[in-house]
C-alpha distance (Angstrom), angle and dihedral (degrees) to the residues before:
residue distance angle dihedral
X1 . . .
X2 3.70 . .
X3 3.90 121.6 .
X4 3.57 122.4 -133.6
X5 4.08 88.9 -114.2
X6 3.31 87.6 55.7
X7 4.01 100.7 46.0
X8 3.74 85.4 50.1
X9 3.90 94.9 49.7
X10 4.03 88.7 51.5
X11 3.68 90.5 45.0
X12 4.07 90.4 53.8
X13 3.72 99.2 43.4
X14 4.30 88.6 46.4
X15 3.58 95.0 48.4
X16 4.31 87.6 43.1
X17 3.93 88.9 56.8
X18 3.80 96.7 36.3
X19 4.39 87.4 54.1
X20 3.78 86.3 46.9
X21 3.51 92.5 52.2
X22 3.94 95.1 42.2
X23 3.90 80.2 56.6
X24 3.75 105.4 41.7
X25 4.34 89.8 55.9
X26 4.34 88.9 36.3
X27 4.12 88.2 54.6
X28 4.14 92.0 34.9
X29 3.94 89.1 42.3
X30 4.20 86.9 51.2
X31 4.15 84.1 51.5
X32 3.22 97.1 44.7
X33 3.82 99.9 56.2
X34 3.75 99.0 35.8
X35 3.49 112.5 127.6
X36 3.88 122.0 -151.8
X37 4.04 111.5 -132.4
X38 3.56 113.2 -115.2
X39 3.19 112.8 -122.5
X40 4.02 120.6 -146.8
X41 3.95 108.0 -137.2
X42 3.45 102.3 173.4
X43 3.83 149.1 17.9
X44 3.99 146.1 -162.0
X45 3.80 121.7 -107.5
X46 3.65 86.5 174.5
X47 2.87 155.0 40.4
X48 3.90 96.7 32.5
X49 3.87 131.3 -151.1
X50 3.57 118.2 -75.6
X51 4.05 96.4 13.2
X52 3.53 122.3 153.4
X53 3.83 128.4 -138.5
X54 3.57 146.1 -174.2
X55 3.95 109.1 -110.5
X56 3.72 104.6 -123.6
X57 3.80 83.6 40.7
X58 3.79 125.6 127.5
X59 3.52 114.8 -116.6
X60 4.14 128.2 -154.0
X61 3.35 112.6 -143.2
X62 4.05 103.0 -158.9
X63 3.54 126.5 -172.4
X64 3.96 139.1 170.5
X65 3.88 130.1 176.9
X66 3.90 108.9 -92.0
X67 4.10 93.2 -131.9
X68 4.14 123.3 39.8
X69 4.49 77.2 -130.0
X70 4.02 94.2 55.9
X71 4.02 113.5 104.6
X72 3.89 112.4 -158.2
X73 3.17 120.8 -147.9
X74 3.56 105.7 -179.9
X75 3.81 133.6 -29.1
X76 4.26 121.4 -152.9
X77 3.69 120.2 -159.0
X78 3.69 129.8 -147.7
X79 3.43 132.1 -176.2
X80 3.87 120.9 -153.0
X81 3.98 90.8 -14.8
X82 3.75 91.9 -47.2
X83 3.87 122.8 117.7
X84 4.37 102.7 -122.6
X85 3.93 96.0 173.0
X86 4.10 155.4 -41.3
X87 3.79 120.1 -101.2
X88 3.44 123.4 -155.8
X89 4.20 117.3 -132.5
X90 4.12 82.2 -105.3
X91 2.96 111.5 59.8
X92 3.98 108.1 24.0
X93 4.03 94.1 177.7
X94 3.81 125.4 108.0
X95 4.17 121.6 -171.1
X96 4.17 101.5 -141.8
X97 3.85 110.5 -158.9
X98 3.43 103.8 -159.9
X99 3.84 107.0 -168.6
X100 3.78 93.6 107.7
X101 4.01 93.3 46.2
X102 3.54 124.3 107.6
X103 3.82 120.2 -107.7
X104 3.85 112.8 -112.3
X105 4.11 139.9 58.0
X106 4.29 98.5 -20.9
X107 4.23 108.3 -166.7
X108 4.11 107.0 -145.5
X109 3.84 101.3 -155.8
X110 3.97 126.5 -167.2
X111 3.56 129.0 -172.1
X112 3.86 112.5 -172.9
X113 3.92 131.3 -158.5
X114 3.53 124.6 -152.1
X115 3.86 125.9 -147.9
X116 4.04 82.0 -113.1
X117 3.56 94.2 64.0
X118 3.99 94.7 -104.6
X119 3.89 115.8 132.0
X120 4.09 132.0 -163.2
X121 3.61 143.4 -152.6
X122 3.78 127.3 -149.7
X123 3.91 137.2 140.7
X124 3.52 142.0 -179.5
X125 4.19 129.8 -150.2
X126 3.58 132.2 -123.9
X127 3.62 144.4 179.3
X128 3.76 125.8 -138.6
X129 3.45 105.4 -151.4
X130 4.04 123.0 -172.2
X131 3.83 117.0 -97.5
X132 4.14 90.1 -149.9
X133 3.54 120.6 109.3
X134 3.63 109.9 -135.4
X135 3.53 115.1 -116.7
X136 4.11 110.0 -131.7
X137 3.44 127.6 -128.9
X138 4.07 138.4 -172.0
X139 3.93 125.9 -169.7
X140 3.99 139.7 -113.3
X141 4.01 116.4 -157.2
X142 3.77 102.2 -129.4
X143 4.01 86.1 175.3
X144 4.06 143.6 -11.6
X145 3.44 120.7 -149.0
X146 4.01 129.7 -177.7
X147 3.73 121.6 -85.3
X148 3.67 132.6 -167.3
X149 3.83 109.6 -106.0
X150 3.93 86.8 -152.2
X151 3.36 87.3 55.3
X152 4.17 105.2 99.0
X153 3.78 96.9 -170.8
X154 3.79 124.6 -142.2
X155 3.94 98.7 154.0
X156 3.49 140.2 29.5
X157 3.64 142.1 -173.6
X158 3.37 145.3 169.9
X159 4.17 129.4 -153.8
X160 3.61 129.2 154.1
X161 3.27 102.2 -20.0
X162 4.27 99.6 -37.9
X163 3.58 142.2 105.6
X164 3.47 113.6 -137.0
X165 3.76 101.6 -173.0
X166 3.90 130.4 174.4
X167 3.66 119.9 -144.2
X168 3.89 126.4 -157.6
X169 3.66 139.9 -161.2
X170 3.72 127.7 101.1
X171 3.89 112.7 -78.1
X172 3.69 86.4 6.9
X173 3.95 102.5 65.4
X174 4.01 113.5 132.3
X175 3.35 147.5 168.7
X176 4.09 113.5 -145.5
X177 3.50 146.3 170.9
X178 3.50 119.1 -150.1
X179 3.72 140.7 -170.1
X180 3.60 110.9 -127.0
X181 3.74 102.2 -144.8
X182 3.96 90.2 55.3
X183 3.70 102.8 32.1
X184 3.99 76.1 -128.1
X185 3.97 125.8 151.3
X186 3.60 103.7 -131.7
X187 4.01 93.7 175.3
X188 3.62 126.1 21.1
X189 3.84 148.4 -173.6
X190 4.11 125.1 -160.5
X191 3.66 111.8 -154.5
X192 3.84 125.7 -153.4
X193 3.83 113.0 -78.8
X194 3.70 93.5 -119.3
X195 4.02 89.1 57.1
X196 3.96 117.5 95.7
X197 3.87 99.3 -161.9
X198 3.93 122.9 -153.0
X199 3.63 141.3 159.5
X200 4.42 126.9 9.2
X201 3.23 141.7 -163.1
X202 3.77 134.4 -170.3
X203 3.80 116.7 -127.3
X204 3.92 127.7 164.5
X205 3.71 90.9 -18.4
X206 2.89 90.1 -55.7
X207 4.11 127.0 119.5
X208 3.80 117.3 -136.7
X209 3.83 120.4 -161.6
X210 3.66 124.2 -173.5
X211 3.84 121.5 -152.5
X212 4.38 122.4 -135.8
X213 4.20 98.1 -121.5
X214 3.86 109.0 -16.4
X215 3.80 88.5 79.8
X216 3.57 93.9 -130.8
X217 3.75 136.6 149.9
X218 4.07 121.9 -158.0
X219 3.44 116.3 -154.1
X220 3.81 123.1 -166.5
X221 3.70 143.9 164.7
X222 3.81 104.4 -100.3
X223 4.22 90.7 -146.0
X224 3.90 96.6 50.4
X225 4.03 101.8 13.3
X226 3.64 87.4 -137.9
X227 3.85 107.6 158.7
X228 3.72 107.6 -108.0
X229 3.83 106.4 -177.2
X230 3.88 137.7 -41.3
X231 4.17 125.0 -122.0
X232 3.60 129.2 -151.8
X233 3.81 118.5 -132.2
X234 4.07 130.2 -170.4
X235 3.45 98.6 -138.0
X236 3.92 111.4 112.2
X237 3.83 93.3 -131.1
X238 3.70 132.9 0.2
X239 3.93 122.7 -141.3
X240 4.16 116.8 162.7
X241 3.77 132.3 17.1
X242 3.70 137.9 -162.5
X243 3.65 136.0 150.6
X244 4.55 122.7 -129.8
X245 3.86 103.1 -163.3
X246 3.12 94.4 -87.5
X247 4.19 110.8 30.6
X248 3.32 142.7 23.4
X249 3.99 121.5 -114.7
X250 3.45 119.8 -146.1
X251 3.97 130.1 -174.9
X252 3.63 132.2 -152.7
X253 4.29 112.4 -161.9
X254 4.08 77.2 -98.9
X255 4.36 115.8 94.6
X256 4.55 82.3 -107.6
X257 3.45 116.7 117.6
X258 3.91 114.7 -157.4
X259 3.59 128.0 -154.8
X260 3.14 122.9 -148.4
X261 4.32 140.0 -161.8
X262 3.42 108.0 -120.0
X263 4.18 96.0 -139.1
X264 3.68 108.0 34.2
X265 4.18 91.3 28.0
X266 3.68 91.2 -136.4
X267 4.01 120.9 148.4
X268 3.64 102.2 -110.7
X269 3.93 91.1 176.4
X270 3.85 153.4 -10.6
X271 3.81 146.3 -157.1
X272 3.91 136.4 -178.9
X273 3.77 128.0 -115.5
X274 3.43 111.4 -129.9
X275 4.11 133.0 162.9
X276 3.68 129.5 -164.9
X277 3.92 89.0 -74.2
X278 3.73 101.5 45.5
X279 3.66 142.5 -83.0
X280 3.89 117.0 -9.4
X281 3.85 105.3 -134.6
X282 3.80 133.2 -162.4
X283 4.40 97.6 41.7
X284 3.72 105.1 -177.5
X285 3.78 127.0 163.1
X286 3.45 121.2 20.9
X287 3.80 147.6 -149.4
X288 3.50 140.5 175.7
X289 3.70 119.4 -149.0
X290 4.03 126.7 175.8
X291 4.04 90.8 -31.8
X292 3.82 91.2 -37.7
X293 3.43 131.0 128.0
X294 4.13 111.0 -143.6
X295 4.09 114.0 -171.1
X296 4.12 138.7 179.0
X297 3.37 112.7 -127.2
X298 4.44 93.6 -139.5
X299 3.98 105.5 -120.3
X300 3.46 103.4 1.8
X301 4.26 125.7 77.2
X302 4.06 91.0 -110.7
X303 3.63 129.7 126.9
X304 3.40 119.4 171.8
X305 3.82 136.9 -171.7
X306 4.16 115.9 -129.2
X307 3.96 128.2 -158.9
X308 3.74 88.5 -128.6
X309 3.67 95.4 -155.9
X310 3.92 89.0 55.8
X311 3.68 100.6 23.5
X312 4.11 84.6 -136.9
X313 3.71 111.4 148.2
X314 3.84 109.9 -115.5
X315 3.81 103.6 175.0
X316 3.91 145.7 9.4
X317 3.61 132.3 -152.9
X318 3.32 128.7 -157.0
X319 3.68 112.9 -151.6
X320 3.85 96.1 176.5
X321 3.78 114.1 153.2
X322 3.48 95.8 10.7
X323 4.41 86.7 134.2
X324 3.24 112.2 42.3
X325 3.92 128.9 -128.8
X326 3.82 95.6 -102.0
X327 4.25 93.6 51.0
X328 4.43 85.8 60.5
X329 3.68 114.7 99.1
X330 4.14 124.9 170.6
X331 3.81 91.4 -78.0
X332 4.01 105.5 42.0
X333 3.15 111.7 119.0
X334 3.81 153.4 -174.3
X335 3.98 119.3 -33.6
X336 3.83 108.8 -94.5
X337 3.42 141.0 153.9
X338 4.33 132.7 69.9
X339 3.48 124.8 -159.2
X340 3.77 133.2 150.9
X341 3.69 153.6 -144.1
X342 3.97 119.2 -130.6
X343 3.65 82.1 -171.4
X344 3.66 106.5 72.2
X345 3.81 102.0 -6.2
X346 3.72 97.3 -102.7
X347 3.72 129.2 142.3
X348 3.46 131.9 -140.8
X349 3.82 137.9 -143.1
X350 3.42 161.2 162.0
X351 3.77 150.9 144.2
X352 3.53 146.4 -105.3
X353 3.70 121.0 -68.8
X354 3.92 82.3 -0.1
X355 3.84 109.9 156.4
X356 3.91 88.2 -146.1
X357 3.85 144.2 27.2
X358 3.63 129.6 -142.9
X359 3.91 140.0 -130.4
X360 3.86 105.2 -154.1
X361 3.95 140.8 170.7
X362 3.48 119.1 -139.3
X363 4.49 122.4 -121.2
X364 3.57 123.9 -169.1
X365 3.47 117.6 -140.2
X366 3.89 119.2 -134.1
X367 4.11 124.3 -138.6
């Protein structure tokens, strides 16, 4: 039996350890979710978010101490994740010459140090737009020729004397070859219905067809059209295709082009499209012609030639009226589709659901 003394000695030492307890975890819970103010050491005086420049431009890089208290020590600068220099605390400018940048959004990053051992991140975007004035171009039909109006193009090519032409839409996706005189498929391929097929290429004899989100490549044999083997591919969605010697191109809907290795169908590399106004959005079908990049411009009448090593925008055709009023039904769509002729340095081109395709020569127009 337990006393009454003793019940209340048991009661005073239990409660004592249980209120030290409760205090220990309150003053270790207040430790352990302190958060230590950040303190801003520096700012940007220039450039500022969202500014556009020139590539070849020179850039200032202008910086001041956020507070009138803040010592700098030293500030480094890095431009897309790469370390460009070490300022000093007087004299917190840095001249940028940007003629061996890359075209497209550039992040300027600072981290500061303070004399009190405290360091700071901050950054600011930019765009590097292309200083070239793109050349302008309109369109004479040298020949029309009958197209499928079922036909919803997403690829084109042309080799002695065929069309090989990809067609998209789910449970409508194909792979043909057609005869131009006819408008007549001559060889064919059927893909799955749950497929939605876009650009090709031709590599090795070999036909490649890219897929719109299931990140698939089709490869066939271009004489038979036999299926040969499929590739996976990381980008999210795949639009046009075309093939440089040496790499494949790839777009997106987005102003990126990807480049892509042949074998293994890996992205070894990529660069922005950009004109003298910004980036150039919504690249579709592609083409490469004697070094040139050629691109659709999705829902609008536009193609426009690239650099390809630069991804500046050196011309822009305007294609506007090339079907007339009376050949548009409910389902014709947008222009789309680039091939060409190595034979008298015309290009081809048409649209989806168009009932005809067109031969045409190419005239710059002068200011």
């Amino acid at each position: 039996m337990i006393t009454f003394d003793l019940k209340l000695s048991l009661f005073i030492v239990i409660f004592t350890i249980i209120s030290c307890q409760d205090g220990k975890q309150s003053i270790t819970g207040i430790s352990e979710n302190k958060v230590d103010k950040i303190i801003p050491l520096i700012e940007f005086t220039t450039p500022f978010n969202g500014d556009n420049y020139s590539l070849g431009e020179v850039i200032i890089i202008s910086l001041k101490p956020s507070l009138d208290s803040i010592v700098i020590d030293s500030v480094k600068i890095f431009i897309n994740g790469s370390f460009e220099s070490k300022l000093k605390a007087n004299n917190l400018k840095y001249i940028w010459d940007t003629k061996n940048a890359r075209l497209g959004l550039t992040k300027i990053e600072v981290q500061a140090y303070s004399s009190k051992g405290l360091t700071y991140k901050t950054f600011v975007n930019i765009n590097l737009i292309s200083k070239i004035n793109p050349k302008n171009y309109s369109y004479t039909i040298i020949n029309t020729f009958p197209h499928s109006r079922d036909a919803y193009t997403q690829g084109l090519i042309y080799e002695n004397g065929f069309f090989y032409e990809s067609d998209g839409l789910y449970n409508k996706s194909a792979l043909r070859k057609v005869k131009p005189e006819t408008g007549e498929a001559v060889n064919y391929a059927i893909l799955e219905p749950k497929i939605f097929a876009e650009g090709i290429a031709v590599y090795n004899e070999k036909i490649y067809q890219i897929s719109w989100r299931e990140k698939t490549c089709f490869v066939y044999d271009k004489k038979t059209f036999r299926l040969d083997r499929q590739l996976k591919y990381d980008i999210d969605e795949g639009w046009g295709l075309t093939y440089d010697g040496k790499n494949f191109i790839m777009t997106d809907g987005s102003n990126t082009l990807y480049y892509i290795e042949p074998i293994s169908f890996t992205e070894v590399n990529r660069i922005e499209v950009m004109d003298n106004i910004g980036p150039v959005n919504y690249l579709n079908e592609l083409e490469y012609i004697d070094g040139k990049l050629y691109a659709n411009i999705y829902q609008t009448n536009y193609i426009i030639i690239i650099n390809p090593k630069t991804g500046e925008v050196t011309g822009k055709i305007d294609f506007s009226g090339l079907l007339s009023k009376t050949d548009y039904r409910e389902n014709t769509d947008v222009l789309n589709g680039i091939a060409y002729n190595p034979d008298n340095g015309h290009l081809f081109v048409t649209g989806k659901n168009w009932p005809k395709l067109f031969e045409v020569s190419l005239n710059e127009l002068r200011k």
